[in-house]
N, C-alpha and C positions, 0 to 999 in steps of 0.2 A: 582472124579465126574466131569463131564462136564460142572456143573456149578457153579466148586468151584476153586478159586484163592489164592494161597499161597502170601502172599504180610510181607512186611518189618515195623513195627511203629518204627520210626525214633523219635516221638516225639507226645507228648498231648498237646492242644492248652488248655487255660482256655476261659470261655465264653465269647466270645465276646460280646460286647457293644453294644445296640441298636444301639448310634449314632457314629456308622463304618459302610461305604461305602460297606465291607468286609464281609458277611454271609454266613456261612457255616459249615456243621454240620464235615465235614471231608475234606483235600486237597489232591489227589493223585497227584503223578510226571506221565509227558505225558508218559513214560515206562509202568506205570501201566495202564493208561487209554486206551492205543493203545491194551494192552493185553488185555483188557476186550471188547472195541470197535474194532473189528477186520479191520472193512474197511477205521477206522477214522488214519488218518498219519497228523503228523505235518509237513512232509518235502514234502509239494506242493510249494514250492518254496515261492515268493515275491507275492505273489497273494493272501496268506494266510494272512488274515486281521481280522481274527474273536477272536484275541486273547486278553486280558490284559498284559502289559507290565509294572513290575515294575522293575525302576535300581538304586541303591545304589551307589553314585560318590565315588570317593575317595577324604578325606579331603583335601581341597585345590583347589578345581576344582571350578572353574567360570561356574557356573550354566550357562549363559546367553551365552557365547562362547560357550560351550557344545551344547546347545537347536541349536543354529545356526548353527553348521555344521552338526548334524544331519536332524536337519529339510529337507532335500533334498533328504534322503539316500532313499528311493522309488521313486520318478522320475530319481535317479540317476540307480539302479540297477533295475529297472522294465520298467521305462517311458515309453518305444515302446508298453510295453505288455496293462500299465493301456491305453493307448491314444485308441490302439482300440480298449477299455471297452466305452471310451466315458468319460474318467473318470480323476480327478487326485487327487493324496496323499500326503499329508506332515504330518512329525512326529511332533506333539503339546504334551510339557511335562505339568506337574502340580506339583505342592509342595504335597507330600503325605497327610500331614495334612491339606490342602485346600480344598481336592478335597469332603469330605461331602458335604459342604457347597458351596463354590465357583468354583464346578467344571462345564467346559465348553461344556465336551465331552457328557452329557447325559446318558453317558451308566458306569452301576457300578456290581457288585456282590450282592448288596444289596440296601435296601432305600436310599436316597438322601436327606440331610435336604435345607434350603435358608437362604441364610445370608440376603436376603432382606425381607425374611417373620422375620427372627428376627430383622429383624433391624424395621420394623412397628409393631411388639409387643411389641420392647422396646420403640417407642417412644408414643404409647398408653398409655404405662404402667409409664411412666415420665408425662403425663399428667395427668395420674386420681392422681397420686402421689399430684402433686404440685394443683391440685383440692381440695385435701385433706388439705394441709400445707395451702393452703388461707383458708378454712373455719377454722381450728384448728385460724389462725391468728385473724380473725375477730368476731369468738365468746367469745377467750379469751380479746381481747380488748373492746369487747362489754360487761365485766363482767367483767374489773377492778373497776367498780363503787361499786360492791359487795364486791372486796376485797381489797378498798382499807382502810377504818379503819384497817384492818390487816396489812398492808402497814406503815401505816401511826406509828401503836404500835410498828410493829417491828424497826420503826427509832427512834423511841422516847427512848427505851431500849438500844438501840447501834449500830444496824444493818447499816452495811456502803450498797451502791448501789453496789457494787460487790458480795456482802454475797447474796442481791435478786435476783440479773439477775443470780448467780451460785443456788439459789433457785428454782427459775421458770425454767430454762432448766433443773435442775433434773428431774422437773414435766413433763416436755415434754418428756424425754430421756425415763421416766418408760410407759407416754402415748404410747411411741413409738412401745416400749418391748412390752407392752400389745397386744399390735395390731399384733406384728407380728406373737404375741404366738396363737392369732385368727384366723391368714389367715391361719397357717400352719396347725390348726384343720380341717377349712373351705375346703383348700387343699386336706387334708387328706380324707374329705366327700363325695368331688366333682371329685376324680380323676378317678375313677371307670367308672363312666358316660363320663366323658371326653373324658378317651380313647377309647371307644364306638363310640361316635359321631366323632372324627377325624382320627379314625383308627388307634391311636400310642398305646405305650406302656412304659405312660411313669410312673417312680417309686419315691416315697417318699426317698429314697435310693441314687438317684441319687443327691440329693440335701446336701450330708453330705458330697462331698470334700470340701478338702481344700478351691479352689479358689471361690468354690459360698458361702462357709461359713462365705470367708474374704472379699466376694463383698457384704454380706448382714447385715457386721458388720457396712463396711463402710457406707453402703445405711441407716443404722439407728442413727449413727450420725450426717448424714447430713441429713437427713430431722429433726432431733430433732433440730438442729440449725435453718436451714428455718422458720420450726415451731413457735419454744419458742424463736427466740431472738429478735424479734421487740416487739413481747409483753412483753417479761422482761426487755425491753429497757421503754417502756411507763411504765410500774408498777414501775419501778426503779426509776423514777423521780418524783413521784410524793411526793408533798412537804406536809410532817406533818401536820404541823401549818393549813395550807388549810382544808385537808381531816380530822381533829379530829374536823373543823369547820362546816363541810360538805359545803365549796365552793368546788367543782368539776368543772374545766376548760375544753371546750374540744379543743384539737389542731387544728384549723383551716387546718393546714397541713397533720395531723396525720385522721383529717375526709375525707380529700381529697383522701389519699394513699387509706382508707378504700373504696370508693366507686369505686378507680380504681381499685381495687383487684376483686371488684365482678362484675364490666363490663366483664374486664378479666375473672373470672369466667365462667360467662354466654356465654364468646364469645366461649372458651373450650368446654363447656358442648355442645351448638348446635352443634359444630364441630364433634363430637364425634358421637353425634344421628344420623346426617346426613351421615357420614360414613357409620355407621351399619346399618342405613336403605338403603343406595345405595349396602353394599355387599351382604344384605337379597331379594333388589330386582334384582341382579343381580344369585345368588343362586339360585332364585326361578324361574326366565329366564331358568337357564341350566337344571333344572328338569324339566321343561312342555313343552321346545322347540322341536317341531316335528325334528326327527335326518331325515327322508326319510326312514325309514323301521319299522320293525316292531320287537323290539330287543328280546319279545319274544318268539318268531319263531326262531330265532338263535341259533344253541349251537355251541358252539366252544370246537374241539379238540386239546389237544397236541398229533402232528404226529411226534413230532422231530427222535421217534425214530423206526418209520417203517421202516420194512423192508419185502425183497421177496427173492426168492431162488437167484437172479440178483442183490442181493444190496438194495441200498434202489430207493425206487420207489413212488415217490407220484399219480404221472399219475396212474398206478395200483389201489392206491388206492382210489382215486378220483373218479374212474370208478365205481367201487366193492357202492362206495356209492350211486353214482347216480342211482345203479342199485335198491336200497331199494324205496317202493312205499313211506312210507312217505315222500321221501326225496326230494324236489325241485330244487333246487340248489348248489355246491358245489365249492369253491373254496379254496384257501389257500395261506399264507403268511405269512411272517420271524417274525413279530408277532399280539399282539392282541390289535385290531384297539382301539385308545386311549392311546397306550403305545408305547416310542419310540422302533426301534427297533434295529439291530446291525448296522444300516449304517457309524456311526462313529467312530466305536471301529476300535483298529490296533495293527500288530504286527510285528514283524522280525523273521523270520523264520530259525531255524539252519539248519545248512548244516552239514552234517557227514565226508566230505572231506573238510572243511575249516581250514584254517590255523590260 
């Protein structure tokens, strides 16, 4: 049949990841794509720049030497041809696993995450943390007067001050557990809508490797010390004899810490409001901001793959539209306004006679 193509599987990918650069439901080799694409040829020389480039060094190779002699190989083998484009090209490499997150060129096979959007979620997420760890701090010091006869009994039976500070940090380490075993329900509730309003997809699943398993073990020890150990430092001192009398002292120093902790609190928490209401009024800017048209009047088509009895022809079909009466205007471009589009992708072109 004339539109059937005998091809090779070489091999089955298994699913790729959300967060890969890389999407794609199948890869074919340019052999296959040229038979299917009959007028698309990779060998247009140095001028071919619409492609992805990935290269594997060989062990031992100076990344930084490599990037540098290459960097030129387009001015060098092309220069005359790009200068009357008006144009010029240099080869920019990336570490393969950077390029998600910290990549420069803009242009991918798939979404794109930001190391800078995570790096402001993590430092959000470090502040409601330790918003947390002060109030956990200053309620339990605020309620060592309730426990401290229990304090006070358990010194008087034998209890040394290491036996209580290793007592009150259990208490916090299990408050800690509790909590996280909440967020992950909480999580579990929320992620549905989540990925709704931000357009991802992202999975409860994704949260059982190894490395976020061992970063959220570690994250629960050390907030259960932040936590519990200035208050099982105060509950640990406090002296017997006092407390079975009910004299209750309060530490001049230890009221002081307290009232810099909820300054600090409160300077956090505006910090924070003030954020979200500066990103909701800027949000709310980009939705009501006249753009200069009228974006439902517009549709936009994919013509990538027109064609006429001549090849492919957009002029042809440019015409053929303008010719329909509802149709006002028509133009066309490499892509869809608001997204970037190939001007910085590159590639190196083979040659069938090179050596």
């Amino acid at each position: 049949m004339a539109d059937t193509l005998n091809v090779l599987v070489t091999g089955v990918m298994k699913n790729i990841l959300s967060n890969s650069h890389i999407q794609a439901d199948m890869i074919l080799s340019f052999s296959t794509y040229e038979a299917i694409e009959k007028s698309f040829s990779f060998e247009d020389g140095w001028g071919n720049i619409n492609m992805h480039n990935y290269i594997l060094l060989k062990e031992g190779t100076d990344f930084n030497l490599f990037a540098n002699k290459a960097k030129d190989i387009y001015m060098t083998r092309a220069g005359e041809m790009l200068k009357n484009w008006g144009v010029s090209a240099y080869v920019h490499f990336e570490p393969f696993q950077e390029i998600y997150l910290k990549t420069k060129s803009g242009n991918s096979m798939g979404p794109l995450g930001s190391i800078d959007r995570i790096y402001l979620v993590s430092g959000i997420s470090l502040f409601v943390i330790l918003l947390a760890c002060i109030n956990f701090i200053n309620l339990a010091t605020a309620r060592s007067v309730y426990r401290a006869r229990e304090v006070g009994l358990r010194k008087v039976v034998g209890s040394t001050r290491k036996g209580l500070i290793t007592q009150f940090l259990s208490e916090s380490f299990v408050l800690t557990v509790l909590s996280l075993l909440l967020a992950f329900l909480l999580v579990g509730i929320s992620l549905p809508f989540f990925n709704q309003v931000i357009g991802k997809n992202y999975q409860l699943a994704s949260l059982t490797s190894t490395t976020i398993v061992l970063g959220v073990l570690i994250l629960v020890i050390m907030i259960s010390l932040l936590a519990g150990y200035y208050p099982a430092l105060v509950m640990s001192a406090l002296k017997p004899a006092e407390v079975l009398k009910g004299k209750m002292q309060s530490s001049l120093r230890g009221l002081q810490l307290r009232r810099t902790l909820v300054v600090f609190q409160f300077v956090i928490s505006v910090g924070l409001v003030t954020g979200t209401w500066i990103v909701l009024d800027q949000l709310d800017y980009m939705q009501k901001q006249n753009l200069g048209f009228d974006k439902d009047e517009i549709f936009i088509l994919n013509v990538a793959r027109a064609r006429s009895s001549t090849g492919y022809s957009s002029e042809t079909f440019k015409s053929q539209l303008k010719e329909l009466a509802m149709v006002s205007e028509v133009t066309y471009t490499n892509a869809i306004p608001g997204h970037p589009g190939l001007g910085r992708a590159g590639s190196l072109s083979r040659r069938k006679n090179r050596r």
